[in-house]
N, C-alpha and C positions, 0 to 999 in steps of 0.2 A: 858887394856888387855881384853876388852871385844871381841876382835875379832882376829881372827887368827894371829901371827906375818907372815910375809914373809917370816921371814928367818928359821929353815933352809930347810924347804918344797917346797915354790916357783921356785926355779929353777931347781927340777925336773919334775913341773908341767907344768913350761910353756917349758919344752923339749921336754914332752910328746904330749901336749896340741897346742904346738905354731911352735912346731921346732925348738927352740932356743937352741944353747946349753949349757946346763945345766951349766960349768964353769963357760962360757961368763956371763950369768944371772948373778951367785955368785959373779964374780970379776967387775961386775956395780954398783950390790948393797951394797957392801962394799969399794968400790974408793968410800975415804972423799972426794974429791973436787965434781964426780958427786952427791952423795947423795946430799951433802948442797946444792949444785944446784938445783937437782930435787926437794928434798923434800923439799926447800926454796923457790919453783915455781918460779926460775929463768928460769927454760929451760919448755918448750910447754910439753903435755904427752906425744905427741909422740915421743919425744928426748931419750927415754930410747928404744922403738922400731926400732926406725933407727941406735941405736945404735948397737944394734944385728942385724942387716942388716933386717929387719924384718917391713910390713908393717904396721902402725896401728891399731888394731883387730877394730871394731865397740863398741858400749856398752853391747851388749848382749852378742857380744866373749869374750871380754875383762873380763864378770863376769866372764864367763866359765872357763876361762883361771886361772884368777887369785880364785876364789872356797876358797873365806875367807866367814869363820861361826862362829859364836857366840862361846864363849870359854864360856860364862857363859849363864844361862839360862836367858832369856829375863825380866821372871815376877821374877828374884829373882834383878834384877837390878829395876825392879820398886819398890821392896818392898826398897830397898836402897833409892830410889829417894823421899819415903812419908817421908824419914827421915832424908836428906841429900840432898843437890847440886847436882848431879852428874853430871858431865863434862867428855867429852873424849877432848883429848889432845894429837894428835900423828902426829908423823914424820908419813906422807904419802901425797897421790896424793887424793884431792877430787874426782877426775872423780874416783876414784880406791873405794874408803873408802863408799863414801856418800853412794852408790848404795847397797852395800855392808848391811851396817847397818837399809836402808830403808828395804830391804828383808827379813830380821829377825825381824822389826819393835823395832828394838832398837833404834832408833831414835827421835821415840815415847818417851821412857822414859826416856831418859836421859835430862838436863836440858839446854845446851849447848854444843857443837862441834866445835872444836878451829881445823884445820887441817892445817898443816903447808904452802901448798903448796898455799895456801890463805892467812894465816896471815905471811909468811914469817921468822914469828919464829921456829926455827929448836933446840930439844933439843939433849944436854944436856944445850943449852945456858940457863942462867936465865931468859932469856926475857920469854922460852917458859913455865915458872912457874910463873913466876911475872904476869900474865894475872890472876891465882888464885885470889892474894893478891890485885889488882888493884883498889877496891874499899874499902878497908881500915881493909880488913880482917885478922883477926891476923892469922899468920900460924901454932900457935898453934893449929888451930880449924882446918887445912886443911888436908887432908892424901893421896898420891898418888901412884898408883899401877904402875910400868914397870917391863919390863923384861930386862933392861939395864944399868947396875951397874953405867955405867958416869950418868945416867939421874936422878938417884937415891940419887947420891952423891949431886947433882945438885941440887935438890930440898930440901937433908938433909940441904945445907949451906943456905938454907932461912929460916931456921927453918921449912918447913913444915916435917911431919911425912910420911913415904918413906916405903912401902912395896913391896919386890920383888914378882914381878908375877914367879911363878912354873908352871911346864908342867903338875900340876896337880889343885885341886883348893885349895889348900893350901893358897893361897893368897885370897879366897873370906873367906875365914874362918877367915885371920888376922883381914880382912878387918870388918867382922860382930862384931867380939872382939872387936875393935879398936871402933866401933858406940856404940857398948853397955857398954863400958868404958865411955863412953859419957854420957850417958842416952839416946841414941837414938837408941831402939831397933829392927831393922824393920821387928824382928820373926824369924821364922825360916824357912832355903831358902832349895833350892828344893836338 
């Protein structure tokens, strides 16, 4: 949850922004079969464009358009990273995500970026958690942030430890608790 969700903001942005409208956006990105598709990088980026009858924007529209920002402060995620893994892990589009996070140079600090539309892994499946554990890491030691109760759940039944993201940062707050129950304390964030 380091960066904006899509939902439920984006599809009055790109109406504003792109001409799209606004429902059409809503009911793309929640139709299960296109989501798993898209965000499982079966379908090209432009397959959610043409789907709105809509030309492919370039990369520079495409930021514009879509105007995802940091939910948490950049250096309070580094201070996580001198004491922790950090990994993002999200249902999305790298052309959409990557640019996105290079901008606010979160990218920088964080230790790895799994993004589904490249690894094909889509959560709530377990595969898209099991890439935590993959090198023999108990889940006890792992903690993961969404805002998506299946993903959540999802993660609970490997055992790792599952904080809901909030529309506010209630959840960096779990999450600092959760490290300093640890002994890894990475101070105190911005």
């Amino acid at each position: 949850m380091l960066i904006d969700s899509l939902m439920p903001d984006f599809p009055a942005r790109a109406a504003a922004r792109a001409g799209a409208d606004a429902d059409a956006v809503r009911a793309l990105l929640t139709d299960d079969a296109f989501r798993r598709a898209y965000w499982g990088g079966h379908l090209p980026e432009g397959a959610f464009w043409q789907a709105l009858g809509l030309q492919p924007p370039g990369d520079r529209e495409r930021a514009r358009i879509l105007d995802l920002r940091p939910r948490v402060d950049p250096a309070r995620v580094a201070g996580w990273a001198r004491v922790a893994e950090v990994w993002i892990i999200s249902n999305h589009r790298h052309e959409w995500l990557l640019p996105a996070l290079a901008a606010h140079g979160l990218d920088q600090v964080v230790h790895r970026i799994e993004v589904s539309s490249l690894s094909g892994r889509v959560k709530p499946h377990p595969a898209a958690w099991e890439v935590l554990l993959g090198d023999g890491t108990p889940p006890a030691t792992v903690a993961v942030v969404d805002d998506q109760r299946a993903n959540l759940d999802a993660a609970e039944a490997l055992g790792i430890t599952a904080i809901a993201a909030t529309g506010d940062d209630g959840w960096a707050h779990a999450l600092d608790a959760w490290l300093a129950s640890r002994g890894e304390d990475p101070g105190p964030g911005p």
